[in-house]
C-alpha positions in Angstrom: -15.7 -12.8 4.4 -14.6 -12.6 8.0 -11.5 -13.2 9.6 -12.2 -14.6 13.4 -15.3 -12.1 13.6 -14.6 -9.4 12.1 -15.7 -8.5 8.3 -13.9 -7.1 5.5 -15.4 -4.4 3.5 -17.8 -4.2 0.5 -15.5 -3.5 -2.4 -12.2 -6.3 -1.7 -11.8 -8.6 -4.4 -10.2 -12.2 -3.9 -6.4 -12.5 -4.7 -7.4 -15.8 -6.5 -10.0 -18.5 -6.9 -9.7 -22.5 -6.8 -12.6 -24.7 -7.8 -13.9 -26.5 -4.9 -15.8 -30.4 -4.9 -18.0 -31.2 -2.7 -19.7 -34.5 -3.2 -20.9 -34.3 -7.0 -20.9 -30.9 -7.1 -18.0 -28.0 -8.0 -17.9 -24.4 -6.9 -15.9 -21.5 -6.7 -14.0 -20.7 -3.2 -12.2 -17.1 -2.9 -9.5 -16.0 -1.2 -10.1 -13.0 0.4 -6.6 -13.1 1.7 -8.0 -15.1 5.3 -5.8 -18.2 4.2 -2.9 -15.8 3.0 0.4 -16.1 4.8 -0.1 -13.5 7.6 -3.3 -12.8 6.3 -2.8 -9.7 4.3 -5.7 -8.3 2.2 -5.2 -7.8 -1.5 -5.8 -4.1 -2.0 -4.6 -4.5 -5.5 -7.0 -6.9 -6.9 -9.6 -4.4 -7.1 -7.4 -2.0 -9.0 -6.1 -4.7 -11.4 -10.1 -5.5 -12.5 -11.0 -2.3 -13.8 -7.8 -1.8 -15.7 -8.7 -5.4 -17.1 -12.5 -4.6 -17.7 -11.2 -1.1 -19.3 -9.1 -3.3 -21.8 -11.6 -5.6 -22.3 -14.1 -2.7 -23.4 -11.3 -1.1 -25.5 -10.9 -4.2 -27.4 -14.3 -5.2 -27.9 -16.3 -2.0 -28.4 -18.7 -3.8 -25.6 -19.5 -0.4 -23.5 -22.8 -1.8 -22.9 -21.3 -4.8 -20.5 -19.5 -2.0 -18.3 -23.0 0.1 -18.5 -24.8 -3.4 -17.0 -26.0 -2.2 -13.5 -23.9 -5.3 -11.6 -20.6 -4.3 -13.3 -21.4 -0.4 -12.1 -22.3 -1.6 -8.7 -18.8 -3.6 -9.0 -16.7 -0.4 -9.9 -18.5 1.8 -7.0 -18.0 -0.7 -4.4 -14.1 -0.9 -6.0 -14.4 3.2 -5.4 -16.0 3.7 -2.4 -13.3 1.3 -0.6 -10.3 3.5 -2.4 -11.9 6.8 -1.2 -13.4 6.5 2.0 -13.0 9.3 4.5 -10.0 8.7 6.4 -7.5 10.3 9.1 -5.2 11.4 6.5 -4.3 15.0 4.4 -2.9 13.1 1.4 -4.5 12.1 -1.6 -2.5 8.7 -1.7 -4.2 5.5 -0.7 -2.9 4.5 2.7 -2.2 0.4 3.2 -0.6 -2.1 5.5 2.4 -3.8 4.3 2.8 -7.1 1.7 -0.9 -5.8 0.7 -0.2 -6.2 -3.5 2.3 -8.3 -5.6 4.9 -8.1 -2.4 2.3 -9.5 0.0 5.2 -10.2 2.5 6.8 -7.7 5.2 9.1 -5.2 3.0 8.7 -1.8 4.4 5.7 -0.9 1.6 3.7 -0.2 4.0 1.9 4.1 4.1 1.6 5.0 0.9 4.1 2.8 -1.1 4.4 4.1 -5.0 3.0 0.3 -6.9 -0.4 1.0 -4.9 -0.6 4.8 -5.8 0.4 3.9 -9.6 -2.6 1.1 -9.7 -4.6 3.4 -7.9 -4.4 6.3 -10.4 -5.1 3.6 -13.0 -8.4 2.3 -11.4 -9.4 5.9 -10.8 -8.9 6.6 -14.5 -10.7 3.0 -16.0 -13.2 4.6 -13.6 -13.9 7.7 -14.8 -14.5 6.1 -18.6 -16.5 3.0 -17.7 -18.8 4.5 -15.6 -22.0 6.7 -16.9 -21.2 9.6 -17.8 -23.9 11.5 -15.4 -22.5 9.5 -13.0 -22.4 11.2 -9.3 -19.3 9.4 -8.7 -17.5 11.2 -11.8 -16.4 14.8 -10.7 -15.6 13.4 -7.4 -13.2 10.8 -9.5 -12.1 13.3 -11.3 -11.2 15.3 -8.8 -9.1 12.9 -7.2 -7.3 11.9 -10.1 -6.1 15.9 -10.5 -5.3 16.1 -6.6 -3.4 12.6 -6.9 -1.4 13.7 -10.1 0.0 16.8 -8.5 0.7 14.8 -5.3 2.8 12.2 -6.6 4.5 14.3 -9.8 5.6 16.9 -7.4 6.8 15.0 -3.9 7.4 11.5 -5.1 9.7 12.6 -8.0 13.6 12.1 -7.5 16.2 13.2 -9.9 19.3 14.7 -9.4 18.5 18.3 -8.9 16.2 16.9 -6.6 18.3 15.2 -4.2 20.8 17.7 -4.2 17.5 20.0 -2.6 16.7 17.0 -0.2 20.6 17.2 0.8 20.1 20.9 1.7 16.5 21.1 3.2 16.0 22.2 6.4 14.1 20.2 8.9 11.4 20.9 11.9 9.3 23.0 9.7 5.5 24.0 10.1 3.2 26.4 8.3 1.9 26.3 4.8 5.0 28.0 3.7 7.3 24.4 4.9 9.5 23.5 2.1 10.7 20.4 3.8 6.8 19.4 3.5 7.2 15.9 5.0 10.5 16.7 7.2 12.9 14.1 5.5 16.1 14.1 7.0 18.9 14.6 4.8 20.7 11.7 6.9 18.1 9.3 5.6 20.0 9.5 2.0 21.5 6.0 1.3 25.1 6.1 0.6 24.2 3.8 -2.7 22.5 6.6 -4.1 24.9 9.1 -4.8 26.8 7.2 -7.0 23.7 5.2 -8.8 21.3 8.0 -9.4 22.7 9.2 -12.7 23.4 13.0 -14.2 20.1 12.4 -16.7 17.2 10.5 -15.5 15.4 9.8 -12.8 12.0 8.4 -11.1 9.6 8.3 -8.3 10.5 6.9 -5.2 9.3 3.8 -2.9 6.8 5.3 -0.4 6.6 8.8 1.2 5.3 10.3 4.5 5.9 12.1 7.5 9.6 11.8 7.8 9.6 9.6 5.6 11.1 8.7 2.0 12.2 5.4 0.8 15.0 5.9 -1.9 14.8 2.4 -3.6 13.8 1.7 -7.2 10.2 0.1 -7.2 9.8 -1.2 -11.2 6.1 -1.8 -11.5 5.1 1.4 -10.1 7.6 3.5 -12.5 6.8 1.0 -15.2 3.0 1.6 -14.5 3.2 5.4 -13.9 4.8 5.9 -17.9 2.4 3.7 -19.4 -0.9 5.5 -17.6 0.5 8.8 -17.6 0.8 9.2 -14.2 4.2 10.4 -15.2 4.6 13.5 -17.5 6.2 13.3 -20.7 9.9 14.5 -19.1 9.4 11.9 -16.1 8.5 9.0 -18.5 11.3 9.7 -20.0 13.4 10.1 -17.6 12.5 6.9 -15.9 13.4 4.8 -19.2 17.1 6.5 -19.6 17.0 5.7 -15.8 16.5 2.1 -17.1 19.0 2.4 -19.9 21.5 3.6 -18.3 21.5 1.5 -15.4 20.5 -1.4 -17.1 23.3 -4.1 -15.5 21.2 -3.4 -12.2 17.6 -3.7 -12.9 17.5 -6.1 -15.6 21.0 -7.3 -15.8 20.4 -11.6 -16.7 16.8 -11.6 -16.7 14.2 -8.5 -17.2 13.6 -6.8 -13.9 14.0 -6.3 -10.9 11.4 -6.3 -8.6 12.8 -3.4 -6.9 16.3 -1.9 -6.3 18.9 -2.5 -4.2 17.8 -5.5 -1.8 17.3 -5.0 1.8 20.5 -6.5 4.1 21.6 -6.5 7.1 20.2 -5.0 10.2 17.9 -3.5 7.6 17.0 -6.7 6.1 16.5 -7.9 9.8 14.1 -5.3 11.3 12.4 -4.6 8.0 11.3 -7.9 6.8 11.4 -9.9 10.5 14.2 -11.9 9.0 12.5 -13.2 6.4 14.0 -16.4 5.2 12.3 -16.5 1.5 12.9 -12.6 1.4 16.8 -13.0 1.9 18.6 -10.4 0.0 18.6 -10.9 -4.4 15.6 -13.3 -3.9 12.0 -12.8 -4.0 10.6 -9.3 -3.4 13.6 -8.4 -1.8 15.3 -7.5 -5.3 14.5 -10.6 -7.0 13.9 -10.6 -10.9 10.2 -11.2 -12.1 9.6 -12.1 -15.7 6.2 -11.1 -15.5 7.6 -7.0 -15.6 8.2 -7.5 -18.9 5.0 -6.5 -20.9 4.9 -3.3 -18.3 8.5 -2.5 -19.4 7.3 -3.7 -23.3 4.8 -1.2 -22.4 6.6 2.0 -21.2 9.2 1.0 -23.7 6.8 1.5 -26.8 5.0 4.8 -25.4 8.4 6.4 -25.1 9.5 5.5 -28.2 12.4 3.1 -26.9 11.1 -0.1 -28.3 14.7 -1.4 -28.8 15.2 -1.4 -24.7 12.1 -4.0 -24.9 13.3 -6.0 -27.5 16.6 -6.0 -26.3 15.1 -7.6 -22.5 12.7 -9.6 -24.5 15.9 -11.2 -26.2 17.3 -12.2 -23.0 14.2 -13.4 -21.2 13.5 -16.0 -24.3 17.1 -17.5 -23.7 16.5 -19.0 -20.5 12.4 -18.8 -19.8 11.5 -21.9 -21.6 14.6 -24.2 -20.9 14.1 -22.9 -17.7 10.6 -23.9 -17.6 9.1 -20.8 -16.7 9.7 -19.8 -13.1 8.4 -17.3 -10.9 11.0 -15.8 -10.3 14.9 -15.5 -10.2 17.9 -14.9 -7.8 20.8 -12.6 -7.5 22.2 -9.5 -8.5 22.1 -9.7 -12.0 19.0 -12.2 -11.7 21.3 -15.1 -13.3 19.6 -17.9 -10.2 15.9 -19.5 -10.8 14.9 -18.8 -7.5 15.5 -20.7 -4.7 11.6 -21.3 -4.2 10.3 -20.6 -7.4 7.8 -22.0 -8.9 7.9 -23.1 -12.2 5.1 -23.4 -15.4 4.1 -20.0 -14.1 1.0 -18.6 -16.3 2.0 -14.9 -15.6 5.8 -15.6 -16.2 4.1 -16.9 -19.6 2.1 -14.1 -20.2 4.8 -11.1 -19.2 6.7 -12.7 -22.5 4.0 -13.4 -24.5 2.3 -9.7 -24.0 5.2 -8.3 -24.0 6.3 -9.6 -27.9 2.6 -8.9 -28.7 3.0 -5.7 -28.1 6.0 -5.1 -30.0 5.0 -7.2 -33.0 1.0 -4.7 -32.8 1.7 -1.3 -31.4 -1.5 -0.5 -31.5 -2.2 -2.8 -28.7 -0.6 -0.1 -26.6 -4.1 1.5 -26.8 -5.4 -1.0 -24.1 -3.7 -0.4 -21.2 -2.4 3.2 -22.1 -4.2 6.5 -21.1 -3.5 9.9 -22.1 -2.5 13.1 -20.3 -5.6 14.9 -20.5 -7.8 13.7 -18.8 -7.2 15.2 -15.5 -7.2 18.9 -13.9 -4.2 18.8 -11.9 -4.4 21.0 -8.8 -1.2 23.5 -9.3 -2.2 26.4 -7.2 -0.3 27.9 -5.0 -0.9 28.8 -1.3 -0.9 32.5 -2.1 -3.8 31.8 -4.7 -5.6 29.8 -2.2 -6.0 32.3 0.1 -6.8 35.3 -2.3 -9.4 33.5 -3.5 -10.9 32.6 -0.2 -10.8 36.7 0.7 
């Protein structure tokens, strides 16, 4: 696939498909995300297949179909897109903005939290669906330990936490830097001091040099419990997060796409005054119906199955007199959006999923992974360099 003459890599998946006629004949065309608006690539559809073929082998017992030598191809083209030498000291995945589910201009651009959670997923389906003397395995698995410690430790945010980012210091250098990605305490919203909550807590928006977004991204918290990207504490943590701010992320209709919206001069420069992404609508803190097998999800694996049935409750109110729309409006997510689609198949599914997975725990098993799979890289500097003597 090109776009004018240049050609995207081996490894990109197509957003979506649409049967094409020509004469008497049908075919599939992709999108590769050249007739996107503003032509952003899907980095995420990539990551979503080999969760998918993971869940599919998990249900089936059909290891033999990952083991095929096209679907091993598939998953190292997937992997050596995500982990291709690059400029950069992190082990995060670094993407231009609007490049997943919010494929429009909203500041997730670097290293934004929904791509990290999705890519910790992929590397994970990865490291069980491919053969076990694989090449590609250690250096997988490597990865996923580096990746753990990287978001766990700097992406986490809870009230101890912020009172540390209050009092860092700033214009560090040296391995001994506590202020590792020199975040100004003057960057800390006002809304967050009185929304982030004694108990609870979760990991934040994007991070990088001098750089931390504060707001509440759902599907990569939701995501993060339900892989164990999250430790035990975190996962729960996130969910009393949920619970206790409940009014704010699910409020009318389970959840919010992120929290709070954009406005403003911030709305303004961020999203280039973007008329769909107006403040309460769309990605910019819109509602999206499809969250709710992912909060199903990380409801059931922290054993706080109530929260989901309490949100599935509310969604089946108004989804199907509402006939099932993409999305909804306004603070408490009371509006169908102002540009929503409706007869939406993952709006469907999110419910449908979502009750399945209350009404057969064990389904949990498809899209969960354990916390041991990984070596997570905890040493220290000191224990770096006495090794290296």
């Amino acid at each position: 696939k090109h776009m004018d003459c240049f050609k995207a890599g081996q490894g990109l998946m197509p957003a979506s498909f649409k049967v094409i006629h020509k004469k008497e004949q049908e075919y599939l065309g992709a999108d590769f995300g050249e007739h996107a608006i503003a032509r952003v690539a899907p980095v995420d559809s990539g990551l979503w297949w080999l969760l998918v073929l993971r869940a599919y082998v998990k249900a089936t017992g059909d290891q033999a179909l990952a083991h095929q030598t096209r679907f091993q191809r598939g998953i190292k083209l997937v992997l050596d897109l995500c982990l291709t030498k690059r400029f950069d000291l992190f082990p995060t995945m670094l993407v231009p903005d609007g490049a997943f589910m919010i494929d429009r201009r909203m500041g997730v651009d670097g290293y934004p939290l929904d791509i990290q959670a999705l890519f910790y997923t992929a590397l994970q389906a990865a490291s069980e669906l491919l053969l076990p003397e694989d090449d590609y395995v250690p250096v997988v698995k490597e990865r996923l330990g580096h990746l753990t410690f990287h978001i766990r430790n700097y992406y986490w945010l809870n009230l101890d936490r912020l009172k540390e980012i209050y009092r860092y210091d700033v214009e560090e250098f040296g391995e001994a830097a506590t202020n590792k990605f020199n975040v100004y305490a003057d960057t800390i919203p006002d809304w967050l001091m009185q929304w982030l909550p004694d108990s609870g807590g979760y990991f934040v928006g994007n991070l990088g040099p001098g750089r931390m977004d504060f707001r509440f991204f759902a599907q990569g918290n939701l995501m993060a419990i339900i892989t164990s990207l999250a430790d035990e504490e975190q996962s729960q943590a996130i969910m009393d997060l949920i619970e206790q701010r409940w009014e704010d992320l699910v409020g009318e209709m389970p959840m919010k796409v992120c929290f709070p919206a954009l406005e403003g001069r911030d709305w303004q420069i961020i999203t280039g005054c973007d008329p769909k992404n107006t403040p309460w609508s769309y990605h910019n803190a819109g509602s999206w119906p499809f969250l709710l097998w992912e909060l199903a999800a990380a409801a059931q694996k922290t054993g706080k199955s109530e929260l989901a049935r309490k949100a599935i409750t509310i969604a089946s109110q108004c989804l199907l007199k509402d006939n099932w729309p993409e999305y909804y409006d306004g603070k408490n997510g009371r509006l169908i959006g102002k540009k929503a689609r409706k007869f939406q198949t993952w709006t469907i599914a999110g419910l449908l999923a979502a009750q399945q997975l209350i009404d057969n725990p064990d389904h949990l098993n498809l899209v969960n992974f354990e916390d041991t799979a990984v070596m997570i890289c905890s040493m220290d500097i000191a224990e770096i360099v006495a090794m290296n003597k």
